[in-house]
C-alpha positions as CSV (number, residue, x, y, z in Angstrom):
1,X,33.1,-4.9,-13.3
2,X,29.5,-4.8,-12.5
3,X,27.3,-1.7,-14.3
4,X,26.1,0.3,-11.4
5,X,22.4,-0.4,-10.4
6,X,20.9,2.6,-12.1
7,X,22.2,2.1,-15.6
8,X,20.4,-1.1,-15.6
9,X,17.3,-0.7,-13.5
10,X,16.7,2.7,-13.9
11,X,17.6,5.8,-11.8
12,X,18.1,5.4,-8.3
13,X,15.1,7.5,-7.3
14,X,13.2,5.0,-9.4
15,X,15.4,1.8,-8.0
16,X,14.3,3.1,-4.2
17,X,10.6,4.2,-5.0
18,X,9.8,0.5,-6.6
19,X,11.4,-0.7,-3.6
20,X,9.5,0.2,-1.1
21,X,6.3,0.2,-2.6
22,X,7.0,-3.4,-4.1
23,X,6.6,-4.8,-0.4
24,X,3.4,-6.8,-0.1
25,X,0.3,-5.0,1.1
26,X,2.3,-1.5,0.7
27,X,0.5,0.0,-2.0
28,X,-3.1,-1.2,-0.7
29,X,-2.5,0.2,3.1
30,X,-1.9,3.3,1.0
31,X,-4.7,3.6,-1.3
32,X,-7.0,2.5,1.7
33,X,-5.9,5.4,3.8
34,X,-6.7,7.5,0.8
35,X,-10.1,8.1,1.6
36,X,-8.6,9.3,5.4
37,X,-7.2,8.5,8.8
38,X,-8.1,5.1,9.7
39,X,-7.3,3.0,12.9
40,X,-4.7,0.4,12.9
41,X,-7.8,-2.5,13.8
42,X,-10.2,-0.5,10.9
43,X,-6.8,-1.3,8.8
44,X,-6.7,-5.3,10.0
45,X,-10.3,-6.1,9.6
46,X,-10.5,-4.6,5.9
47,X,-6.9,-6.2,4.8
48,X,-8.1,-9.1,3.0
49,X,-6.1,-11.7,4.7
50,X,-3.2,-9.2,6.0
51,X,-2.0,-10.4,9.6
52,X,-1.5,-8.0,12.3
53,X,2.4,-8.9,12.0
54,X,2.8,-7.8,8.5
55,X,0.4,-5.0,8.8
56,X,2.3,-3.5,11.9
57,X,5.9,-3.8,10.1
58,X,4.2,-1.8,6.7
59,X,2.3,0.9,8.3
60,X,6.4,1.3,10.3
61,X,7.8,1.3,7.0
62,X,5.9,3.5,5.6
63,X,6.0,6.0,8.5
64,X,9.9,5.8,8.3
65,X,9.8,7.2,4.6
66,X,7.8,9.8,5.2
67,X,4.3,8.2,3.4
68,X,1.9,8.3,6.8
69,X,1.5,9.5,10.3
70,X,1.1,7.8,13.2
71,X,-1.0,9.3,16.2
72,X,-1.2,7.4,19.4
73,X,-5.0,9.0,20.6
74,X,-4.8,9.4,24.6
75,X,-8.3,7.5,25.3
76,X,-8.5,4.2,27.6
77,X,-8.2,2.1,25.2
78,X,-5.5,3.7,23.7
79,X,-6.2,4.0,20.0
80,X,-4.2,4.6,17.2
81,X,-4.9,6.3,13.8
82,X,-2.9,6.2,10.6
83,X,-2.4,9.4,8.0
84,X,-0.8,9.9,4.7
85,X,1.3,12.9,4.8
86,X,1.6,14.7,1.6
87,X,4.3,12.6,0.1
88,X,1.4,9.4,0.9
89,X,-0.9,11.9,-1.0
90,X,1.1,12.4,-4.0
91,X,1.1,8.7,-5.2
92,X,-2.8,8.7,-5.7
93,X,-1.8,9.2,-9.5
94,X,0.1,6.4,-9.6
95,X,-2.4,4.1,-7.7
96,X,-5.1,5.2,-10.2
97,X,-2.8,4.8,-13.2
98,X,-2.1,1.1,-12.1
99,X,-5.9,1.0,-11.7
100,X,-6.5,2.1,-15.1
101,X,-3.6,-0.3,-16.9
102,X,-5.4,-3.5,-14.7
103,X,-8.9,-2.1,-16.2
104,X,-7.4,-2.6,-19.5
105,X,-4.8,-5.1,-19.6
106,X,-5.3,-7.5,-17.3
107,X,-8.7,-9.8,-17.7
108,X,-11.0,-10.4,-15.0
109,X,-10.3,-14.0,-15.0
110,X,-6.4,-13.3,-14.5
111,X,-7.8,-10.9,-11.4
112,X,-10.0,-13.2,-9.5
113,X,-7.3,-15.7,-8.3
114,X,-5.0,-12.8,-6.9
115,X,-8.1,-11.0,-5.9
116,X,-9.4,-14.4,-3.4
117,X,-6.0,-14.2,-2.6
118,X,-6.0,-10.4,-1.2
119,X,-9.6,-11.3,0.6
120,X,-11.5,-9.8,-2.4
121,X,-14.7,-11.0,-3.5
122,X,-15.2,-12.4,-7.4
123,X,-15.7,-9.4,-9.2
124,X,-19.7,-9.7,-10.8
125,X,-21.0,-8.2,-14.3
């Protein structure tokens, strides 16, 4: 018989949390709506190669857990802007954690090929 999924991956909460924010592009629409609400086009042009496809099926999935609001703005064109709620809020920590580990662990010369990759510019001394 098979070990349940949390006695060899972890907890559950930790098996779900890793889960959803292991989806590509995830984890950066989040830490750039930490600065504030930000339009779903704002969102497309600064996504580093993110298409308008994937970018509408995260910001859903994130909505749906609870990690952002979405507000349709009643103005011709009809705009939308995106929010993180609290829960959204709450994972700056971890964003800034993960920040500090690359800052130590992982070279520059690892980062750049993921960072041309995400639409990132070669980091410069």
């Amino acid at each position: 018989m098979a070990e349940p999924i949390h006695n060899t991956c972890g907890s559950p909460s930790l098996v779900l949390g890793i889960g959803l924010l292991q989806e590509k592009w995830a984890m950066l629409i989040v830490w750039r709506l930490m600065s504030g609400p930000c339009g779903f086009n704002e969102l497309s042009r600064k996504g580093g190669g993110l298409n308008v496809t994937t970018l509408s099926q995260r910001l859903a999935m994130l909505e749906e857990a609870g990690l952002l609001t979405k507000t349709i703005h009643s103005t011709m064109p009809p705009r939308t802007s995106y929010e993180l709620t609290p829960a959204g809020q709450a994972l700056r920590p971890v964003l800034e954690g993960i920040e500090s580990w690359s800052e130590k662990h992982l070279p520059v010369e690892k980062a750049c090929p993921l960072m041309r990759e995400l639409g990132h510019e070669q980091p410069t001394d």
